[in-house]
N, C-alpha and C positions, 0 to 999 in steps of 0.2 A: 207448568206443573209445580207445586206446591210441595215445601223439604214432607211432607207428611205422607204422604203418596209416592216422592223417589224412597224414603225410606221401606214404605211398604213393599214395592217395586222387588227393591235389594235381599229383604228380608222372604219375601216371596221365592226368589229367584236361587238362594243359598237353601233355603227348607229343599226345594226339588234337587238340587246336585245335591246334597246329602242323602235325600230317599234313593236318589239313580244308582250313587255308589253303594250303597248301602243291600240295594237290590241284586249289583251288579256282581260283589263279593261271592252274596247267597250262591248264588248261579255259576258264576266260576269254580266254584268250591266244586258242587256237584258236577258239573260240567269233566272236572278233572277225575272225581272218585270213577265216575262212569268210564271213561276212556282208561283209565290205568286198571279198574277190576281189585286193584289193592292199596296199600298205605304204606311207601318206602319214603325216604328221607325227600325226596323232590317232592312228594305230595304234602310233604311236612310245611316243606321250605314254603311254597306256594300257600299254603292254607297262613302261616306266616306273615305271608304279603297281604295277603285279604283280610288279614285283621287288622293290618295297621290304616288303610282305604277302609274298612267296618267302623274303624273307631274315627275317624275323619269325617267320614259320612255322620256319624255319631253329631260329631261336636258344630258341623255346619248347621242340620237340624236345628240343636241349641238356639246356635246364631242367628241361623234362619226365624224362631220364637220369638227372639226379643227383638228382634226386627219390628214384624208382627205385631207384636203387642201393643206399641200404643195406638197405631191403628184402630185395631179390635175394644182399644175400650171407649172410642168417643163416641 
């Protein structure tokens, strides 16, 4: 396999864990609103945590792009 290909590979491979977590947050979030019915400090706490996996998720994507990229322009 050739570095242009394991690149794409990698780059490929960080884009999807970022879309998963990023998915993953969305659905947790609602997951939680549903079961508790309201918005107390633990739903806070939690909503909390899913941003910081939101924004990780975020920045894999990123990664996962310029991965990507030289790929996509040959």
């Amino acid at each position: 396999m050739d570095l242009l290909k394991i690149i794409y590979l990698i780059g490929f491979t960080i884009d999807v864990i970022g879309k998963i977590l990023i998915a993953y947050t969305a659905l947790a979030v609602h997951t939680r609103f549903r079961h508790e019915h309201k918005v107390d400090e633990a739903v806070f706490k939690t909503m909390r945590n899913e941003y910081i996996w939101a924004i990780l998720g975020i920045v894999l994507i990123i990664i996962g792009y310029f991965f990507q990229l030289p790929y996509k322009l040959i």
